[in-house]
C-alpha positions in Angstrom: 75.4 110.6 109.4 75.9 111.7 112.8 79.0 111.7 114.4 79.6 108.5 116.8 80.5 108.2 120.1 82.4 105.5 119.6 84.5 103.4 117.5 84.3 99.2 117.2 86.8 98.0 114.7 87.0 94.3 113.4 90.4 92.9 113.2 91.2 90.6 110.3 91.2 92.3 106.7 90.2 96.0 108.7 93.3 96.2 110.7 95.8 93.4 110.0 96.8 91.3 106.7 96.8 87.9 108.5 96.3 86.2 105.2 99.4 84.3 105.0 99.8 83.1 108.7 95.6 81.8 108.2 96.7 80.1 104.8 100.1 78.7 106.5 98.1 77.1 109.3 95.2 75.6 106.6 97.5 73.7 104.7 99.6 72.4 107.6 95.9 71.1 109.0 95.2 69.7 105.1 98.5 68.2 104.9 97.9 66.5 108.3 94.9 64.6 106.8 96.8 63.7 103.3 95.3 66.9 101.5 97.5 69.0 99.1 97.5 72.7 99.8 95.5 75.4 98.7 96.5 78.5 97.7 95.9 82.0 99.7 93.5 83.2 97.3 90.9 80.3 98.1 91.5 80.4 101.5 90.7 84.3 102.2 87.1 83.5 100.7 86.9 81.4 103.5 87.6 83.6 106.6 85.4 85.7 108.2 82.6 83.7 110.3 84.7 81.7 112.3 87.4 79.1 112.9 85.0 76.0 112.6 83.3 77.1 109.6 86.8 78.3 107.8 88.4 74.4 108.7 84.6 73.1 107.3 85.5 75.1 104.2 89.0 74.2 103.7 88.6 70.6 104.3 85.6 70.6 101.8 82.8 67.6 101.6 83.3 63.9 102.9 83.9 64.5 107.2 82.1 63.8 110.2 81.6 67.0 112.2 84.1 64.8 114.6 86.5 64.8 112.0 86.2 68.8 111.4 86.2 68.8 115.7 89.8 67.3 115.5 90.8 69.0 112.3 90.1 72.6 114.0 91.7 71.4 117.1 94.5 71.4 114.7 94.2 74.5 112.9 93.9 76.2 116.0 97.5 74.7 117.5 99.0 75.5 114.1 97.5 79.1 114.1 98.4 79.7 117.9 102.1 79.0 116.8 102.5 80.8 113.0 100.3 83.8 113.6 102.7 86.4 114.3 105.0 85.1 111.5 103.8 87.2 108.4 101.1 89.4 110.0 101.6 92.6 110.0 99.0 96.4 110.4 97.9 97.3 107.3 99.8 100.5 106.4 98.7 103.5 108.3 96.9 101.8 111.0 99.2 102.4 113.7 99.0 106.1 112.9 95.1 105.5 112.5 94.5 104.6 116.0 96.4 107.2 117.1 95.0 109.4 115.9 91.3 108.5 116.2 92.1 107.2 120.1 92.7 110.8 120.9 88.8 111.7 119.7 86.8 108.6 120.6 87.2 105.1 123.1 88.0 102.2 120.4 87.5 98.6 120.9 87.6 95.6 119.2 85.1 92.9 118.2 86.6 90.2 115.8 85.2 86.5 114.9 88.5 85.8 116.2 88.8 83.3 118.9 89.7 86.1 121.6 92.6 84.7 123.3 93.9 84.6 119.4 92.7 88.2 118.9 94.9 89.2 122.2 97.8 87.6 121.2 98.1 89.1 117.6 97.3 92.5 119.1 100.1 91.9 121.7 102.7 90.9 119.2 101.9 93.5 117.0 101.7 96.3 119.8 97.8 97.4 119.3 96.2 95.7 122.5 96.9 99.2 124.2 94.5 101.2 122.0 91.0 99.4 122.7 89.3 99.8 125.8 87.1 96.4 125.2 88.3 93.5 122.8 86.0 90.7 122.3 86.6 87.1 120.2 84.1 85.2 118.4 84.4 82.9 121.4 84.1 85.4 124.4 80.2 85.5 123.9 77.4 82.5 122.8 77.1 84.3 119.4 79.5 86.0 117.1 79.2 88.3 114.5 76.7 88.8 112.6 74.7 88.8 115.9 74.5 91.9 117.1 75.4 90.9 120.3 78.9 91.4 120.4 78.2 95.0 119.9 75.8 95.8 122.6 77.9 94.4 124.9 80.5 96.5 123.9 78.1 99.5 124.2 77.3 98.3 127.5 80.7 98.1 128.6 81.4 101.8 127.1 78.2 103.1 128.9 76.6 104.5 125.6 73.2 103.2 123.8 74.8 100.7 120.9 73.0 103.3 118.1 75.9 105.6 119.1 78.7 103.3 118.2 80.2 103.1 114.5 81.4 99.6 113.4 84.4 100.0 110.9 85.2 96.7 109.0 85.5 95.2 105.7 82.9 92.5 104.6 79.4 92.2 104.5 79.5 90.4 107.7 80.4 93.2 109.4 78.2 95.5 107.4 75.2 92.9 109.1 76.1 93.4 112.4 76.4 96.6 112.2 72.6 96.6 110.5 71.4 94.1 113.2 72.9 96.1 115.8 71.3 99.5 114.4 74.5 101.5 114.5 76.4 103.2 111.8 79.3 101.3 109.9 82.3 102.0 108.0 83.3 99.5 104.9 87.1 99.8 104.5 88.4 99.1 101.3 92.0 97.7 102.0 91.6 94.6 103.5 91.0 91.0 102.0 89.9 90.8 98.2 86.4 90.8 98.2 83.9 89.9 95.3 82.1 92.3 93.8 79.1 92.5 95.2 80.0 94.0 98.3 80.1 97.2 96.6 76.7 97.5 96.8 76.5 96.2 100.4 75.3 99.8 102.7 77.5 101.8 104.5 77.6 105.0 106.1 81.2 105.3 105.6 83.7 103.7 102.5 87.5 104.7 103.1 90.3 103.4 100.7 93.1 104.5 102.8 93.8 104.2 106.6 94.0 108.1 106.6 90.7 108.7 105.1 88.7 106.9 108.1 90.7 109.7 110.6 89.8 112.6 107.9 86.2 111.8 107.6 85.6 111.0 111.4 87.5 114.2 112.7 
């Protein structure tokens, strides 16, 4: 693998545990429309591809897409208000960034809405780090699309094979793919099934501090 120029990082189960806050606001939604709750393990296989498809998932057969149009509408005031509650870095990421900020220009493309993305990053102290953040919402297409990252390239002013997506699903392991750039499977984040072991990576860390020892 050669050595990238530069490092794209997806935010949700790569550098924050946001499971909680995402459940809290799902079952607020569900309760809205006389649903009982479900419980954070169901909800994490949901997340990943979006707010509209995650409120699809939750709510489950039997509504109009206007009824999922309000229902995220929802989500998204609930999620807006609870998302700094329980969300935290996972452990060593501060130290991470730090670290790999003083070798390479970071930035951040999440499925995220962006204006969510920025105001988790904020309240948790990260937005400083990344020189470009985009949202599944700043662009027409989101992730897997490769997109997202040659815009980022773009922006950087470096040919998108140079960058190195680092995330943790096979979403991100697409994009990466689509994109034709290398890509980093964490193994911290969100439980994920078993078959994304065998998804192909150029990189797999378990730890925060193996990412910085590998890219160094």
């Amino acid at each position: 693998m050669d050595r990238p120029a530069a490092l794209v990082f997806d935010l949700d189960g790569t550098l924050i545990d946001s499971r909680r806050d995402i459940t809290t606001a799902i079952n607020r939604t569900r309760a809205e429309l006389g649903l009982p709750a479900i419980p954070l393990e169901a909800v994490v296989t949901m997340v990943g591809e979006g707010a509209r498809l995650l409120v699809e998932r939750a709510l489950g057969p039997g509504f109009s897409p206007e009824q999922v149009d309000q229902a995220l509408e929802r989500y998204l005031g609930f999620y807006w208000e609870v998302c700094l509650e329980q969300t935290q870095p996972y452990p060593g990421i501060g130290e991470m960034l730090v670290r790999l900020r003083e070798r390479y220009p970071l930035a951040l493309l999440s499925n995220k809405g962006e204006a969510l993305s920025r105001r988790v990053l904020d309240g948790l102290g990260l937005t400083s780090f990344f020189r470009e953040i985009l949202g599944g919402d700043s662009l027409p297409t989101r992730k897997p699309d490769p997109t997202g990252l040659r815009v980022l390239a773009e922006r950087l002013g470096l040919p998108v094979e140079r960058l190195m997506l680092v995330g943790d699903t096979w979403i991100d392991a697409e994009t990466a793919h689509n994109a034709g750039c290398a890509f980093a499977l964490v193994g911290w984040g969100f439980p994920r099934p078993p078959s994304l072991d065998a998804v192909q990576a150029d990189l797999k860390v378990a730890r925060a501090e193996e990412l910085v020892a590998a890219l160094g």
